[in-house]
N, C-alpha and C positions, 0 to 999 in steps of 0.2 A: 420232034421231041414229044415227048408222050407223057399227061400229067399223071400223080397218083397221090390220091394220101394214103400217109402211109398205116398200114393198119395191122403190120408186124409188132408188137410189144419186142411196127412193124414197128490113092494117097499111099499105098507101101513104102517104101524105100526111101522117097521124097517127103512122105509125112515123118516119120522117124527120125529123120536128118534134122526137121524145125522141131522136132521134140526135146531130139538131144540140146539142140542151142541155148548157151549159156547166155547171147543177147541177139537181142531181136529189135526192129523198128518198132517204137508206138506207132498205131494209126491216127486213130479218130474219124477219117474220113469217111464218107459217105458214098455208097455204091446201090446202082437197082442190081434189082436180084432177081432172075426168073429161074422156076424150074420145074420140072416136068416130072410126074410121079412114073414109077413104071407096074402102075397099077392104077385101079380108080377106086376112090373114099366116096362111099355111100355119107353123105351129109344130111338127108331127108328122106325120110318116106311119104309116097304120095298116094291118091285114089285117083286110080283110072275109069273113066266115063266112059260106058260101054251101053250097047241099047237096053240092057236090063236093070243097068242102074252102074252106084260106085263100086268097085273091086278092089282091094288092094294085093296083089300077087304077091309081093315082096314082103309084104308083112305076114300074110298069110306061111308062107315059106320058112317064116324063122329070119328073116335078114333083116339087121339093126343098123342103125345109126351108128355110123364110126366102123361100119365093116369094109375091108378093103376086098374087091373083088380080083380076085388075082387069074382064075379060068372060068370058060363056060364050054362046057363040053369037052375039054382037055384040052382047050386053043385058049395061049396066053390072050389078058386083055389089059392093053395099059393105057387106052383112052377110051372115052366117053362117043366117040365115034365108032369106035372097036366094040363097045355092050351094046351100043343103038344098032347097029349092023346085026349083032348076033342074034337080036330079041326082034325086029323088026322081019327077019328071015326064017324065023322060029315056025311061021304058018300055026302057031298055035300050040306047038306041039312040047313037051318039058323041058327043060334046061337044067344040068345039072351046072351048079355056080361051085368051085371052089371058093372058099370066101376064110380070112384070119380076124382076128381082133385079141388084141391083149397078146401077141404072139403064141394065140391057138387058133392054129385049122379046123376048118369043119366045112362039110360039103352040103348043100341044100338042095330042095327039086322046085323050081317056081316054074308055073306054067303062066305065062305070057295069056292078057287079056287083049283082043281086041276092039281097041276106041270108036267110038261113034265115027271118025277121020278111016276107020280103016287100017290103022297102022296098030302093031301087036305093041305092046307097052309091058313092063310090071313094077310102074311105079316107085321109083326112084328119082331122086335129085341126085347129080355125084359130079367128084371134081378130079380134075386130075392134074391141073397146074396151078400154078401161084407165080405173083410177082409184086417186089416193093421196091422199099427203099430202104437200109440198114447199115449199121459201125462198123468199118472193118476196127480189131482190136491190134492185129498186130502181122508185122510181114518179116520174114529171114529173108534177108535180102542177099545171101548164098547161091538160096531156091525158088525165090518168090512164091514160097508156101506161107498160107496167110492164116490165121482163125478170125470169125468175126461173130457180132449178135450177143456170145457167151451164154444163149439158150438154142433150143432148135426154132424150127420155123412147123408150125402145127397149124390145122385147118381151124380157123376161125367159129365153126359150129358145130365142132364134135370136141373139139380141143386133141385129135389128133396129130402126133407128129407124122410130118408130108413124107411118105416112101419116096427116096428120091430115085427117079430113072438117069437122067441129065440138067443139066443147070448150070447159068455160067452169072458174069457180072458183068453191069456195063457202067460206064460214066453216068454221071449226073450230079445235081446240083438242088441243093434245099430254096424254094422259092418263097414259102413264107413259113410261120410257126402255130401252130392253134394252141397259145397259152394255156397252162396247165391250173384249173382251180381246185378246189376240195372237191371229190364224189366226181371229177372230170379230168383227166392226166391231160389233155390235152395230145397234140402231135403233130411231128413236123410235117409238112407238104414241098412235094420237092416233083421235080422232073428227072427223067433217066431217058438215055437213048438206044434204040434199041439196037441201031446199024453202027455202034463202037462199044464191041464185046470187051474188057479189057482184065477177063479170068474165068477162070471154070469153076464148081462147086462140085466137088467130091462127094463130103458128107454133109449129113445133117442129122445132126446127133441132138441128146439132151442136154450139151457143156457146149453147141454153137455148129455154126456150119464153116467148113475148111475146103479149101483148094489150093490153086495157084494163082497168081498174077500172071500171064502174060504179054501185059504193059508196062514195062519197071517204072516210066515216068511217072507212074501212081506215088512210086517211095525213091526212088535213087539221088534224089537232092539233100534226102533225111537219116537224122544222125540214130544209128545203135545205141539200146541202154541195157544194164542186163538187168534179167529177169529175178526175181523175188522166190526164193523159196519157202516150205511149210517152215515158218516159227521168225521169218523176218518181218513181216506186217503186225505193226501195234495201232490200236487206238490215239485219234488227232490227228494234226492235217494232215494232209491229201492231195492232190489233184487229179484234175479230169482233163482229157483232149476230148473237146466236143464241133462238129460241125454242125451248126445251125442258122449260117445265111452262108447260101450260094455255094462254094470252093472254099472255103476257110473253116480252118482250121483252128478255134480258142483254146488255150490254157486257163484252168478257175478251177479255184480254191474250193473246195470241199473238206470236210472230217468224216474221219471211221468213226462211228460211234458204237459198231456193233461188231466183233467177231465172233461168227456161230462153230461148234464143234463139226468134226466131219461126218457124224452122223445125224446132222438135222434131216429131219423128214421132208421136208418141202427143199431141200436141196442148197440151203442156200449158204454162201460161206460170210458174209460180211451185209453190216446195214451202215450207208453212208446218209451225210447231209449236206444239200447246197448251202453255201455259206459265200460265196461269189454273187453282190449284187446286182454285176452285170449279167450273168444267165439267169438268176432270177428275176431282173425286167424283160429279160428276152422273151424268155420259156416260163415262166413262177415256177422252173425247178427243173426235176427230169419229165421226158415226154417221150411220148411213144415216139421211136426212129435211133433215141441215144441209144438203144440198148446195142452194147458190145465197146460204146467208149472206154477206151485207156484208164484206169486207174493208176495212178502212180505216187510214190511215195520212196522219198530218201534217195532219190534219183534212178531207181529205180521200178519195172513194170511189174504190181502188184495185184493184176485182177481187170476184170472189165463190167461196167454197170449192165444191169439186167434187165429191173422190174422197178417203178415205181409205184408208191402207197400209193392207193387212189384217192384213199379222204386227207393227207397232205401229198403234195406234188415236191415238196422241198426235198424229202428223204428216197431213198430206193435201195435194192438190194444190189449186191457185187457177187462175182465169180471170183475167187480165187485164178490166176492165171497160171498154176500148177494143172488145175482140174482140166483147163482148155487144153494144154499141152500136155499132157496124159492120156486124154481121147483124141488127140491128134496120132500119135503114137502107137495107141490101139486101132 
């Protein structure tokens, strides 16, 4: 088992089919997530130490923070071992980088410096996988097509969302909680294993990341509820299915206090409030790892929690679970 806190605010035919579904399982539950970009995300720019001083090639070049390096030389690069290779082999000599940001291309020349070590560099930090801990929201137990998170999964220092290459989920279990205070959300800490895969990750979009289960025993003991359409979700209680010790799964009370239009700019469809004493001695509220808990209301699945306030921990924002199952669908 392999620890992690979690630091996530940690499909054709098949998606379409859980799109159309009129009911679906609530989740709540809790799964690690790893996945692999099929690119690498420049996160830093560095200065390389060479005998006549610092250099920076890659700034020098034109390449920013949050540029995804997609070619060098017109040979894909989708890790961090694949650009080390190419710049280390370079003898010096220029590199043309294909490189996107903000879904615009553009192609740059960095000529590779080299380090005092001998080895060519041009000065980059970059990542090219991720893994946590996260809510699945919901499974069509049809398909075992799932959505969960109800945002995407973005590089922690660019605020990039991660290009996904491949990516699956594996079992795991919440080991402790870092209680949530004002100006501090707090977050769950949990274990995931790496050698019991039990789904794969498709997408990872900006309304959550979608796959399948490949393990039914995740959902096939649990009962269907149908989903909520635009203009069924009112203001006042609520509930949440939230996993926050171990394997278990709580039911708590919560209220909508906020229903936003569907052209909010920050995206958001709904502001909730904990109102359940018990997850607020747990947690003082939401905490980084809920995000993609079950919203539910009138018996039926209404949304999934997202983001919580940072200077109150008790409130947080909701998806709509139209929007999830509309980019599942797309």
């Amino acid at each position: 088992m392999r620890r992690l806190l979690l630091a996530l605010w940690l499909a054709g035919a098949m998606a379409a089919s859980a799109a159309a579904a009129e009911e679906v399982i609530p989740m709540g539950r809790t799964v690690g997530i790893r996945m692999s970009s099929d690119c690498v995300l420049v996160t830093k720019l560095t200065s390389v130490e060479t005998i006549e001083g610092a250099v920076s090639p890659a700034q020098a070049a034109g390449l920013q923070e949050g540029d995804l390096i997609r070619e060098i030389n017109g040979a894909p690069v989708s890790s961090n071992d694949a650009l080390q290779q190419a710049v280390a082999q370079s003898g010096g000599q220029p590199l043309s980088v294909q490189c996107e940001k903000d879904g615009q291309k553009r192609e740059v020349t960095v000529t590779p410096a080299r380090g005092r070590d001998g080895v060519y560099r041009i000065g980059v930090i970059a990542r090219d996988s991720i893994a946590g801990i996260g809510t699945v929201t919901y499974v069509d137990p049809e398909t075992g097509d799932y959505g969960s998170l109800g945002h995407g999964i973005c590089d922690a220092d660019t605020g990039v969302l991660i290009p996904l290459g491949s990516g699956g989920l594996m079992e795991s279990s919440v080991e402790s909680v870092q209680r949530g205070e004002a100006g501090d959300p707090g977050a769950l800490q949990g274990d995931f294993n790496p050698a019991h895969e039990v789904g794969t990750v498709r997408e990872n979009t900006e309304t959550g990341i979608f796959g399948q289960f490949t393990d039914p025993e995740y959902y096939n003991s649990l009962e269907k509820i149908p989903v909520a359409h635009d203009g069924e979700v009112t203001l006042g209680q609520a509930e949440i299915l939230s996993n926050v010790s171990g394997q278990e799964v709580g039911r708590y009370s919560v209220e909508i206090t906020k229903i936003f239009d569907d052209e909010d700019e920050y995206g958001r469809s709904m502001m909730v409030r904990v109102t359940d004493d018990r997850l607020l001695d747990a947690t003082g509220g939401i905490v980084q790892g809920m995000s993609g808990s079950p919203l539910l209301q009138n018996g039926k699945l209404v949304g999934a929690v997202t983001h919580v306030l940072v200077n109150d921990p008790t409130r947080g924002y909701a998806v709509m679970i139209d929007a999830m199952l509309e980019e599942m669908e797309n």
